[in-house]
N, C-alpha and C positions, 0 to 999 in steps of 0.2 A: 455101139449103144451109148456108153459115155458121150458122144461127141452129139447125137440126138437129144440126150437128155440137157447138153449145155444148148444146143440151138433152142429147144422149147425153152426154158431157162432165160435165156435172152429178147426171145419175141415175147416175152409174156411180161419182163420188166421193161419193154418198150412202151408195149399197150398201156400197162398202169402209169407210167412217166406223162405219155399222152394224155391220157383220160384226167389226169390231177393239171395236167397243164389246161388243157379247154375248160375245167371247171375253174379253174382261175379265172381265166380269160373271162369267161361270163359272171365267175361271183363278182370280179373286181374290175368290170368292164374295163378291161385293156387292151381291148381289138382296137388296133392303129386308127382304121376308118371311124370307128365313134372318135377318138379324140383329135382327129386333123378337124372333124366337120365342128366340133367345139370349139375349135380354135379359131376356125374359119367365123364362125356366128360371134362370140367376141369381136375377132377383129370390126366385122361388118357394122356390128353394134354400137363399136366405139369411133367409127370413121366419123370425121368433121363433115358438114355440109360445104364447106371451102375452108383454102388454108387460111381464110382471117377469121375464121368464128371463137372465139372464148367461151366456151362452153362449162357449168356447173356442174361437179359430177361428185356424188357423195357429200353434200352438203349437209346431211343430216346424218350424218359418220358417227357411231354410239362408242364411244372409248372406255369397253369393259370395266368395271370394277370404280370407275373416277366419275363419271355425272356428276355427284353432287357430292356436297360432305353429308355425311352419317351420323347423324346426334345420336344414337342407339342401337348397342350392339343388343339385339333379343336370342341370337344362341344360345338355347341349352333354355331359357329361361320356359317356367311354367304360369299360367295363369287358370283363374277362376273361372267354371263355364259362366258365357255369357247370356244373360236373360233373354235377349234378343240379338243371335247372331246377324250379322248383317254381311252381304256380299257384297261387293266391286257393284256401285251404281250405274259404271260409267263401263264403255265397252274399249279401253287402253288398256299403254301398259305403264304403268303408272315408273316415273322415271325416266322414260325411254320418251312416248310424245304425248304425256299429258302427265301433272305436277300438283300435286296440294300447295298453293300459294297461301292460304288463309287457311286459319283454324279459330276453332270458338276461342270466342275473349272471354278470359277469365279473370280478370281485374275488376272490380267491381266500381273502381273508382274512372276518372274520364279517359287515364292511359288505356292500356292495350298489355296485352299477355296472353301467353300460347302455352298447351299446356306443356312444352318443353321447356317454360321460360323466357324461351325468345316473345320476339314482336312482329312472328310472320300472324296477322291479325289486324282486325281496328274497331276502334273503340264501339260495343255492344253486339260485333260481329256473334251472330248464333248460330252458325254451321263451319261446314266443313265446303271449300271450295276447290273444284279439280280442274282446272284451267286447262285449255291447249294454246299453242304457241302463240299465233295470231287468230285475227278475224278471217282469213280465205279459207279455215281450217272447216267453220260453219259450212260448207262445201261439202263436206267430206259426210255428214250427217251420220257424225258420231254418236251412237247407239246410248241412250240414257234406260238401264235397268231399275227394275225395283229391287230394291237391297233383300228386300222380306216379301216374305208371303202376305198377303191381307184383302180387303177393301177398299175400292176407291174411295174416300168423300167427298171428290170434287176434284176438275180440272177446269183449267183454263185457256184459250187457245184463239190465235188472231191479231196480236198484238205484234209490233214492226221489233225485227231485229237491227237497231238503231241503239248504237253508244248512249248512255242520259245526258255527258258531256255537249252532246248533238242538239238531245230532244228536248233536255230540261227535266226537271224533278218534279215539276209540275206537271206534267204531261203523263208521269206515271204514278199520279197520287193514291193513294190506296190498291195499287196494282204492283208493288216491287217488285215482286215473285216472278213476275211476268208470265210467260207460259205456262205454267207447272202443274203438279200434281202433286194430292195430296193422301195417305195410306195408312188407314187404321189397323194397326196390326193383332188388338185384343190384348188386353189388361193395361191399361192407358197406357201404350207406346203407338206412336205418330212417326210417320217420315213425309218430308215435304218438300220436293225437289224444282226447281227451279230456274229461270232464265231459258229455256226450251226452246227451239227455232219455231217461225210461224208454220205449222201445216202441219207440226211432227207428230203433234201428240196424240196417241194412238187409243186413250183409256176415257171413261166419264167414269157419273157417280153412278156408285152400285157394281161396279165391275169388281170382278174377284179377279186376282193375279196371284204365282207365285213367285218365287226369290229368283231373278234371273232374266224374269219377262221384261220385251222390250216397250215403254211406254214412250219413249218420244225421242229426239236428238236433241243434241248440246249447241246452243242457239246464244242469242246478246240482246234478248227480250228483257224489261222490265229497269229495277236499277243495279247496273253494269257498264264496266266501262269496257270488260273484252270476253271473249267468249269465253264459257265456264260453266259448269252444271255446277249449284249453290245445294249442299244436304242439308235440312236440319232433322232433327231427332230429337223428339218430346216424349216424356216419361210425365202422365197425370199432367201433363199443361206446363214442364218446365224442362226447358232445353238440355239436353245431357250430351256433353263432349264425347263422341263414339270412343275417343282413345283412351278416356280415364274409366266411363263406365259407372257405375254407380257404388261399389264397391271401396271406391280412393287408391289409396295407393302412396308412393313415395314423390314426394315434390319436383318437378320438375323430368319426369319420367310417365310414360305409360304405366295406366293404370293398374292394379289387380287383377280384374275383371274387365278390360276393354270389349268392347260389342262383336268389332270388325271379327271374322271366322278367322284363324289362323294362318290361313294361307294367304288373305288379303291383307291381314296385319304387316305379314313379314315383308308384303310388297311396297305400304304406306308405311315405313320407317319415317321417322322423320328425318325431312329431306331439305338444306338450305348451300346459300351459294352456290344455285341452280343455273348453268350456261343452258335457256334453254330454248335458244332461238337464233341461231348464228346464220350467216352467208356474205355473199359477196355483191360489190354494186360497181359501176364507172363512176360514181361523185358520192361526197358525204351525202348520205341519205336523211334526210326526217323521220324522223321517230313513227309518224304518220305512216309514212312508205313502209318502216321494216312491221307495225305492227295490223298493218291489211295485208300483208304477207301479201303486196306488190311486188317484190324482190324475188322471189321464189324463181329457181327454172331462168334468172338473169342468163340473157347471154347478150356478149361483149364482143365489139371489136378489137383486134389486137391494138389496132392502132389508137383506141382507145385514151385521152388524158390522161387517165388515173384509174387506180383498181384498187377498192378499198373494202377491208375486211371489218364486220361488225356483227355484234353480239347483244345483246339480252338475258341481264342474269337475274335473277329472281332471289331472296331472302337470305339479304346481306346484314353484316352484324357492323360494329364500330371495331377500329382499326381491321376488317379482315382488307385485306392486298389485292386487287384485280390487277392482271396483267395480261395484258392482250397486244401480240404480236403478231409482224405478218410477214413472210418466207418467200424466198425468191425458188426459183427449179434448180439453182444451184446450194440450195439451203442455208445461203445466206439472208442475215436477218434485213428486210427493207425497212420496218419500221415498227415501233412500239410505243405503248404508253403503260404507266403503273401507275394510278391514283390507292391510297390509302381511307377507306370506307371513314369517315367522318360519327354517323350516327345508322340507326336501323335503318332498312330500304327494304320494301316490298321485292322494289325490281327498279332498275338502271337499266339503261343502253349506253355503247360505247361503243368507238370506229375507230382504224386506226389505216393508212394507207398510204399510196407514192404517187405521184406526177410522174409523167414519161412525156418528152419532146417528139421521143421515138416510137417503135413499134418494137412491142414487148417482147421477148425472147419465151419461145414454145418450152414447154414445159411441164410442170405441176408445177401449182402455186398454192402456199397454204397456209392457212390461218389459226393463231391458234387462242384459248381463252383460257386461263388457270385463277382460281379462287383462292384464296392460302389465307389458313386462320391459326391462329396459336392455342393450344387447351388446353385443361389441366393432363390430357393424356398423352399431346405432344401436339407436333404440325401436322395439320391435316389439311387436304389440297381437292380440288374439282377439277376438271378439266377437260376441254371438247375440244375438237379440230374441225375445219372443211376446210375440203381442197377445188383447186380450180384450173382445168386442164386447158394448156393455150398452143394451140395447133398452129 
């Protein structure tokens, strides 16, 4: 009897061993054949079309926690509701591939000032600007929301998505807005969004919308010089900086009472010495080239001249440090340059790269770009990488 009871005893701690083993297997998909066939689909994924292709890979690599420097820490901090909440206009992720480049100028005089003090702005600028990288991005028919619920009082639609550099000032005289819409939201607040691709815009006068509706895509209609959905925000006929809000606040800081909803505030921190447009080329490129995001998806011969890594950085201050380097598959450094920021800058480009007699050594090759600024709270850094696989 003992020796029954230790056999059932045994078959019955087999069965539960098993049963906890299979449910493994399937909670944490550990069956051999799913991960050889995912190995298999990598490899296949990653295989060259021949051994001389220099292929792009990870070129828009997001290096957690460093994109940009952080003018404001808001933790913990509380504000006043805001009159008119306002949503994310724009369908990114702001930081990651699309940036506030410009913000209301608040200087009254012919300078420029942002309401964090800097001079990411220019002179009479009355919104807020959310930029993506290049002009091939207008491709992508980046979703332009309405921040708020309201009424339309008017759109406009038909106008060429054409730099003003291209078309002339004159050519868009009393059309700056270019595509846009505009949104009465009830007790004199206004939103008024603009630069819009030709064909996107989906609203006229009279239409009701709410917070979140899609009215058009982020287009290079009107006066612009690269793709950008342009906000403004009018209170009774006079522009009001979403960040400070009508309420004020402390100098050089978000306001009291900012507009933005909380969860889009926290994402539009203010954001400068922006790497936000980096890759790789076989020749110094033109400025032209990197920013029609002609470069995109390059791919290279090994035996290629030269392989040259280049960047794009957005809202630079005086003395902050650009450094930008570029790495061999043995991670040695092939070549670098450090210029010291002179005065304020919207946005720079800079390249840095090697000549080869020969044919390049397979590898990963990788580039990198760091911002470094000094402040009263200490050194504070940006920083982006792409890499570039040579088979």
């Amino acid at each position: 009897m003992p020796l029954l009871r230790l056999l059932i005893f045994y078959v019955t701690a087999v069965v539960l061993v098993a049963s906890a083993a299979l449910w493994a297997i399937f909670e944490y998909n550990l069956l051999p054949f799913n991960n050889a066939r995912a190995v298999v689909s990598e490899a296949v994924a990653s295989e060259p079309t021949s051994s001389t292709t220099l292929r792009s890979s990870q070129v828009r690599r997001r290096d957690a926690g460093t994109p940009a420097i952080i003018e404001h820490d808001l933790t913990g901090r509380r504000f006043k509701s805001s009159p008119l909440p306002l949503s994310l206009p724009i369908d990114c992720e702001p930081g990651v591939d699309c940036w506030v480049f410009n913000f209301v100028d608040l200087d009254p005089g012919k300078g420029r000032r942002d309401f964090a003090c800097g001079q990411m702005s220019y002179d009479t600028h009355k919104g807020t600007d959310f930029a993506l990288s290049h002009f091939g991005r207008i491709n992508d028919l980046v979703p332009v929301r309405a921040a708020a619920s309201g009424r339309v009082l008017g759109s406009r639609d038909g106008m060429k998505d054409i730099s003003v550099r291209v078309i002339g000032r004159a050519a868009i005289k009393g059309k700056e807005c270019g595509n846009g819409v505009r949104i009465d939201h009830g007790g004199g607040w206004h939103t008024q969004y603009c630069h819009m691709k030709r064909g996107t815009v989906l609203v006229g006068s009279g239409d009701l919308v709410r917070a979140g509706d899609r009215i058009g895509a982020v287009g290079l209609s009107g006066l612009t010089e690269f793709p950008h959905l342009h906000l403004t925000v009018e209170k009774d006929g006079e522009v009001i900086d979403p960040f400070i809000g009508l309420s004020g606040g402390e100098e050089c800081d978000v306001g009291a009472a900012p507009l933005w909803r909380g969860e889009v505030l926290d994402k539009l921190r203010y954001l400068s010495g922006i790497p936000y447009n980096i890759g790789f080329a076989g020749h110094v490129p033109k400025v032209e080239e990197v920013r029609a995001g002609k470069l995109d998806g390059t791919s290279l011969s090994a035996s290629s001249k030269a392989l040259v890594f280049w960047a794009e950085i957005a809202g630079l201050r005086p003395k902050d440090v650009v450094a930008t380097r570029f790495y061999g598959p043995d991670g040695g450094l092939l070549a670098e340059k450090e210029q010291t920021i002179d005065k304020h800058k919207i946005r720079i480009w800079t390249a840095v790269g090697k000549k080869s007699s020969t044919s390049w050594p397979t590898g990963v090759y990788r580039g990198e770009v760091t911002v470094q600024r000094k402040t009263p709270s200490g050194l504070k850094q940006s920083r982006r990488e792409a890499r570039l696989d040579v088979y």
